[in-house]
C-alpha positions in Angstrom: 253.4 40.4 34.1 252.4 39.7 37.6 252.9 43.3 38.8 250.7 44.7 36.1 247.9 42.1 37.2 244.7 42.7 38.9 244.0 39.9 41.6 240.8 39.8 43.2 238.8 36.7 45.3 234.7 36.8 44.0 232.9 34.8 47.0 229.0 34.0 45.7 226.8 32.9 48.7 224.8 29.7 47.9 223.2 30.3 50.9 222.1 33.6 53.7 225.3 34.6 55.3 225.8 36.6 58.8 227.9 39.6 58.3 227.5 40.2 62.0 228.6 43.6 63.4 228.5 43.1 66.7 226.2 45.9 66.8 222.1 46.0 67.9 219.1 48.1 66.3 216.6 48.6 69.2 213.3 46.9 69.1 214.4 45.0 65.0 217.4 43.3 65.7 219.9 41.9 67.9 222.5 41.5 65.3 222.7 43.5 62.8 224.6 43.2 59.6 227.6 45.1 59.3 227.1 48.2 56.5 229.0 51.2 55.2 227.3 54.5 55.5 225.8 54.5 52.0 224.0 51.1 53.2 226.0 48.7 51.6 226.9 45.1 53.7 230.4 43.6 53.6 232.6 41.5 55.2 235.6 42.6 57.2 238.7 42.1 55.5 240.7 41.0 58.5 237.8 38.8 59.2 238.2 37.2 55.9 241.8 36.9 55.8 241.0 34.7 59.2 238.9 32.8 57.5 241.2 32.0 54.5 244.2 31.0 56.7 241.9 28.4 58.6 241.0 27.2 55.7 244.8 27.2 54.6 245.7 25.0 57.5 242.8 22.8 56.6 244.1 22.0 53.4 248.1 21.5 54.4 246.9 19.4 57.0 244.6 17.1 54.0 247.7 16.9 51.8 250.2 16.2 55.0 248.1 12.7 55.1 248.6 11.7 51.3 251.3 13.8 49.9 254.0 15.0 52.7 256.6 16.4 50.1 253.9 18.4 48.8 252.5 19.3 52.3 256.0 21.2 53.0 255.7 23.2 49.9 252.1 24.0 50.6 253.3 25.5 53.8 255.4 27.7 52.5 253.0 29.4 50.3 250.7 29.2 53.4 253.9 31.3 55.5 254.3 33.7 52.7 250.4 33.9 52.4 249.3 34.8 55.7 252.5 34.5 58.2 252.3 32.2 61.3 252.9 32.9 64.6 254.3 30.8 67.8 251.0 29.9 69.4 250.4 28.3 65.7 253.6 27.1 65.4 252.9 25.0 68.5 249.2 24.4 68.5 250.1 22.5 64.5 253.1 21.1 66.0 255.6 22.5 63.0 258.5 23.7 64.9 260.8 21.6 62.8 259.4 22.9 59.5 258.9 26.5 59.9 262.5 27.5 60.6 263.0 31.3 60.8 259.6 31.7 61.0 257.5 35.3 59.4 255.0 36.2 61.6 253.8 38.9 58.8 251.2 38.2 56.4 252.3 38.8 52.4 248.9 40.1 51.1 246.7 42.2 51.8 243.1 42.3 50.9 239.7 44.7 50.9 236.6 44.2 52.4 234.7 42.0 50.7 232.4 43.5 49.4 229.9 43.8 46.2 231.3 44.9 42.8 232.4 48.5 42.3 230.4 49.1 39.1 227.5 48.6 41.8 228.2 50.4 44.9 229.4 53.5 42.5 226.0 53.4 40.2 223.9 54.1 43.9 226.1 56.3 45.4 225.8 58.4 42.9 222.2 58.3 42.2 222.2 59.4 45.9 224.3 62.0 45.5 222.6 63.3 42.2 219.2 62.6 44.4 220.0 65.1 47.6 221.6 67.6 45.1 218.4 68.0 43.6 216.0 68.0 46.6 214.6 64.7 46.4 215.4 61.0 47.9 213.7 58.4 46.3 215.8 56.0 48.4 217.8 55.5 51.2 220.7 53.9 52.9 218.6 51.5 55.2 216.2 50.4 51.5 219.6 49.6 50.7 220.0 47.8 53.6 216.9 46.2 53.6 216.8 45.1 49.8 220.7 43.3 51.0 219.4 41.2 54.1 216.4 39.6 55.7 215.0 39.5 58.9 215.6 36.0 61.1 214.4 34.5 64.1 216.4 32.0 65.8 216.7 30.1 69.2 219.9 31.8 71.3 221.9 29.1 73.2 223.9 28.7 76.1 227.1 25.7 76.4 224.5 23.9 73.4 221.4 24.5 75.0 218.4 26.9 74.4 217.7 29.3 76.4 213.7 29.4 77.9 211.9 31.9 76.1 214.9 33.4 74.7 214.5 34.3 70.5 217.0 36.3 68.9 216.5 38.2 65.8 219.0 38.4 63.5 220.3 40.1 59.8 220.9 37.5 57.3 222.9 38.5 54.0 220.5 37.3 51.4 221.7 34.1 49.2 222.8 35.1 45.2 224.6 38.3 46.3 228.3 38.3 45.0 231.3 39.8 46.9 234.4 40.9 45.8 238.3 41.3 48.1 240.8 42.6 45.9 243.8 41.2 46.7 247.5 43.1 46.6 250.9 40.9 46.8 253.6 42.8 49.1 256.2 41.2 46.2 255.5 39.9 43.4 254.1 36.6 43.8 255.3 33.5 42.2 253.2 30.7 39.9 253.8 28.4 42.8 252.1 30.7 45.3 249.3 31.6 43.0 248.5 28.2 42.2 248.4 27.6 46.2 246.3 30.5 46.9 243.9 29.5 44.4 243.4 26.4 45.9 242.9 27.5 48.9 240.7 30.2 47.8 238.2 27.3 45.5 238.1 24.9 48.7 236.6 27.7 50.9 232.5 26.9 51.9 231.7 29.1 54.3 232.1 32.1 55.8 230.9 34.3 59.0 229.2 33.0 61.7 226.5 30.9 62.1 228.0 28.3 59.3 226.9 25.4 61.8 223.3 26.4 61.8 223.8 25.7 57.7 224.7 29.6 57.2 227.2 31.1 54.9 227.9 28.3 52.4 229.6 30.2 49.6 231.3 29.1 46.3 234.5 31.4 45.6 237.4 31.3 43.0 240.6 33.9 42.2 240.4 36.3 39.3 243.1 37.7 37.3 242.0 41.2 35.6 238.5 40.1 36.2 238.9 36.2 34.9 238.7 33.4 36.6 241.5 31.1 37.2 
């Protein structure tokens, strides 16, 4: 049943996000939101895969201080999840747990990015659109209608900096993202259950979540239901 199964992680924002592609748009912005070509914002899949397995250890180290027995189970699923490696073998101090350990991850997932149905009903009215001579819209109103425009304070080691504002591309709050994710072998109920709660405890994601960015409520779908 589990190999026929469509698994895929919806993330809502419940608050502006920075998708930040570490690129700059002379005289607008000094961080701009990372897009495709058609003008479409997402979040990088490794990124978010990051993001997940910090979260992972988050909640293995919660249940290691209530529920230990459980704690060694949930780090199993974490292993098979994402894979661990020796400087995080030794920086969580679980030499004597992980055994033979797998430094490979056991999913793999898309960019997060907004639903299908959506990205293919403007690409096409793009494409139908040049075809016939005319544009009534373009990849940056794309952009635009996605993001906002912020100014903020740059700091140095906590400080600001004199005179120093930055402007930066904010993913706007409401939009929903989607990461479709595929299992390397089929994936037990244990591990399901796991990832799901790993997946539902997530509340933030990209950078600036300090400055009260990138609160996000997500959950795991199975052929588009929720879990």
């Amino acid at each position: 049943m589990h190999n026929l199964s469509t698994y895929q992680i919806q993330v809502r924002l419940q608050s502006e996000a920075i998708f930040a592609s570490g690129e700059k748009e002379r005289n607008l912005v000094h961080s701009k939101a990372l897009t495709d070509p058609y003008g479409f914002v997402y979040f990088h899949a490794k990124s978010f895969k990051g993001q997940l397995k910090k979260q992972a250890f988050w909640l293995w180290k919660q249940y290691k201080k209530v529920n230990p027995q459980r704690a060694d189970s949930f780090l199993h699923s974490l292993i098979t999840l994402f894979g661990i490696n020796k400087q995080e073998i030794k920086a969580y101090q679980i030499e004597n747990k992980v055994g033979r350990f797998k430094e490979n991850s056991g999913i793999a997932l898309t960019n997060l990015e907004l639903a299908e149905s959506i990205r293919n009903y403007f690409i096409n009215l793009m494409v139908e659109e040049v075809e016939e001579g005319y544009i009534h819209f373009s990849a940056s109103d794309l952009v635009e209608a996605q993001t906002n425009i912020r100014t903020q304070i740059e700091l140095e080691n906590g400080t600001a900096k004199d005179k120093r504002l930055i402007t930066i591309q904010t993913v706007k709050e409401g939009l929903i993202f989607y990461s479709t994710v595929t299992f390397l072998e089929p994936p037990t109920e244990n591990l399901l259950s796991d990832l799901k709660q790993i997946v539902n405890s997530l509340s933030r994601i990209g950078a600036g979540i300090h400055r009260g960015r990138g609160e996000v409520e997500a959950c795991l779908l199975c052929n588009g239901k929720e879990m």
